[in-house]
C-alpha positions in Angstrom: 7.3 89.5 8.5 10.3 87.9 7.2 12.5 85.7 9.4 16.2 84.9 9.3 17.6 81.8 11.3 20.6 81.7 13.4 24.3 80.5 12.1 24.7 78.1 14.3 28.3 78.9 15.5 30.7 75.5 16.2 29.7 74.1 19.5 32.4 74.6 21.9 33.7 77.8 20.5 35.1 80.0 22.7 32.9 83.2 24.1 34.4 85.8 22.3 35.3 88.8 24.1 33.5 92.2 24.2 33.5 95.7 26.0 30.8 97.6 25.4 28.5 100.4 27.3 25.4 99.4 28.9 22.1 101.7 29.1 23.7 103.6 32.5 27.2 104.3 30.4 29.2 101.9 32.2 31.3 99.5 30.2 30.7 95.8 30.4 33.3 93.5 29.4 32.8 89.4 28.9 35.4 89.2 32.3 33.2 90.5 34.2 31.2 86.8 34.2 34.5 84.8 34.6 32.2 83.7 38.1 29.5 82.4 36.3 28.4 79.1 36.2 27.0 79.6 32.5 26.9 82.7 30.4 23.8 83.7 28.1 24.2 86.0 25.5 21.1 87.1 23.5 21.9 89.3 20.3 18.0 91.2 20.6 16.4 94.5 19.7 13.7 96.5 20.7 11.2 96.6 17.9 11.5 93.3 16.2 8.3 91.5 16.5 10.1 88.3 17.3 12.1 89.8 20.6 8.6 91.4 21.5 7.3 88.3 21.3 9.4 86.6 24.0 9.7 89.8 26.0 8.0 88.8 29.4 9.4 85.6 28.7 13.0 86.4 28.3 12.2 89.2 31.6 11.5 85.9 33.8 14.1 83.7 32.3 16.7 86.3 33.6 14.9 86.8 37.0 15.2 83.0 37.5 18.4 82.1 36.2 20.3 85.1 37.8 19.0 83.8 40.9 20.9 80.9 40.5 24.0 82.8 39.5 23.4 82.1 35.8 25.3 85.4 33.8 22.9 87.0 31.3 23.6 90.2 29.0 22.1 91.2 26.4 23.1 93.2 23.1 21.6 95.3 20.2 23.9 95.4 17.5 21.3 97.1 15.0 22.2 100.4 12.8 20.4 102.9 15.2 20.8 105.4 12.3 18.9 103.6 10.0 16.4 101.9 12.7 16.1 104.6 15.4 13.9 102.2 17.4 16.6 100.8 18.2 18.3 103.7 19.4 20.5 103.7 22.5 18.4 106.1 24.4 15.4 104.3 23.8 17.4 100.9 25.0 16.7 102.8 27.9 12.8 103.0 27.9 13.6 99.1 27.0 15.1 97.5 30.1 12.4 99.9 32.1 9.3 98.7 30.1 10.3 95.0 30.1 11.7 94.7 33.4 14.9 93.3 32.0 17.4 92.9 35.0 20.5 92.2 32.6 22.7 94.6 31.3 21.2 95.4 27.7 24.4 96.8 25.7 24.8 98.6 22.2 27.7 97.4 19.7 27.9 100.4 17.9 30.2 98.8 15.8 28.5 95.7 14.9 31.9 94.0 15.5 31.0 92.0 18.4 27.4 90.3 16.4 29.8 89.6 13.5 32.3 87.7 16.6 29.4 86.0 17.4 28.4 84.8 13.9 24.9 86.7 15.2 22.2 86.5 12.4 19.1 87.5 13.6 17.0 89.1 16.7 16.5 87.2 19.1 20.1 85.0 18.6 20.9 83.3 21.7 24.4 81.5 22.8 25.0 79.5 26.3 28.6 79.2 27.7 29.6 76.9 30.1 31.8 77.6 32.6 35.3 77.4 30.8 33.5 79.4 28.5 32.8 76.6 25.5 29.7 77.3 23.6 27.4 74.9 24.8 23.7 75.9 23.2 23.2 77.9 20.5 19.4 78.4 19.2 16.0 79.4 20.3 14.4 80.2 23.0 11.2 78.2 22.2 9.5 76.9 19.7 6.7 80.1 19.9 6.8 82.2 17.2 4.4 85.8 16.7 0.8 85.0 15.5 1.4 80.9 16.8 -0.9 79.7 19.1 2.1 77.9 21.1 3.0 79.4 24.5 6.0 81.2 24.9 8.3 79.1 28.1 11.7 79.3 27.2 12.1 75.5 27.4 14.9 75.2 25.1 17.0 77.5 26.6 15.7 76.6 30.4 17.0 73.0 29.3 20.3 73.9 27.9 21.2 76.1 31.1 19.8 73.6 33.6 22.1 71.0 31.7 24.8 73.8 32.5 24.1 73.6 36.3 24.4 70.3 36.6 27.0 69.4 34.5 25.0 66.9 31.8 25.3 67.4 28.3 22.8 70.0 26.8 19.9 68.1 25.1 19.9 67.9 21.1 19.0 68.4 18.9 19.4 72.5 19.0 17.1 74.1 17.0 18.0 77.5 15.3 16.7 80.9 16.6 14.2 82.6 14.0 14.0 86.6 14.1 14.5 89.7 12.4 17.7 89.9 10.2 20.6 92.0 12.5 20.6 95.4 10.9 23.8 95.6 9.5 25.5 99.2 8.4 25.7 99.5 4.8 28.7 97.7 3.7 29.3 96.0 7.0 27.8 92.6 6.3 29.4 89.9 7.3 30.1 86.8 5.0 28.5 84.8 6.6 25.2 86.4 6.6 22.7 86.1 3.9 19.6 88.1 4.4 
């Protein structure tokens, strides 16, 4: 299983914007969270190993951070031609099987992941409220085939520092995952796979 690590886009870039469809049709832009207190975005898939991993985990993460009115969306920015797991209708099967309460959106394009600097599956990126990249990294340190329990402590930490207005713990380490499945030709310069 080969693993590719996270960019690690500039702390305290701004969230870049995005419009795209979620698993019912309806567009979802980055304006609709301007409420927030803090803004998760996850670059994920469904069959990468890695994102299966974390699956229940990342389920309960949203479930408790929505609660506290905590914006979480997440977005598959794989070539469905190629990967057809990753297809949008089976997004669908997805959100049902994992329980995922977020909207779960397809960049078609790819041109959103590349705004992101998004590397792998799972990527994850934490925006404060004036929408400054705050955390940027993994959600754990549990990896497939690891005997270390998958919690989410890293990114619980960085949104909890969110809430309360602290500075998000250091250091940040990088996500590990599944390379994004770029379109022929579409690979961003910053990516190296």
């Amino acid at each position: 299983m080969a693993a590719t690590a996270s960019t690690m886009l500039e702390l305290g870039t701004d969230a870049p914007e995005f419009a795209l469809p979620d698993t019912a049709g309806a567009m979802v832009r980055r304006g609709d969270f301007e409420d927030a207190p803090a803004l998760v975005v996850v670059f994920m898939c469904n069959h990468c190993p890695f994102v299966i991993h974390i699956r229940e985990g990342l389920a309960k993460f949203a479930r408790d951070y929505q609660a506290k009115g905590v914006a979480v969306v997440g977005i598959n920015s794989n070539d469905a031609a190629k990967y057809p797991d990753d297809s949008p209708d089976l997004m669908i099967k997805e959100v049902q099987n994992a329980g995922y309460t977020f909207p779960y959106l397809y960049d078609a394009t790819q041109n959103v992941a590349r705004a992101y600097h998004a590397a792998c599956t799972p990527d994850f990126y934490v925006f404060d409220d004036n929408h400054k990249l705050v955390y940027r990294g993994q959600f754990d340190d549990s990896r497939p085939n690891s005997d270390i329990w998958v919690t989410g402590e890293d990114l619980r930490a960085a949104v909890d520092a969110v809430l309360a207005s602290r500075s998000v713990p250091e250091p940040q380490k990088p996500s590990i995952g599944c390379n994004i499945k770029w379109k022929p030709g579409n690979e961003p310069e910053y990516f190296s796979a």
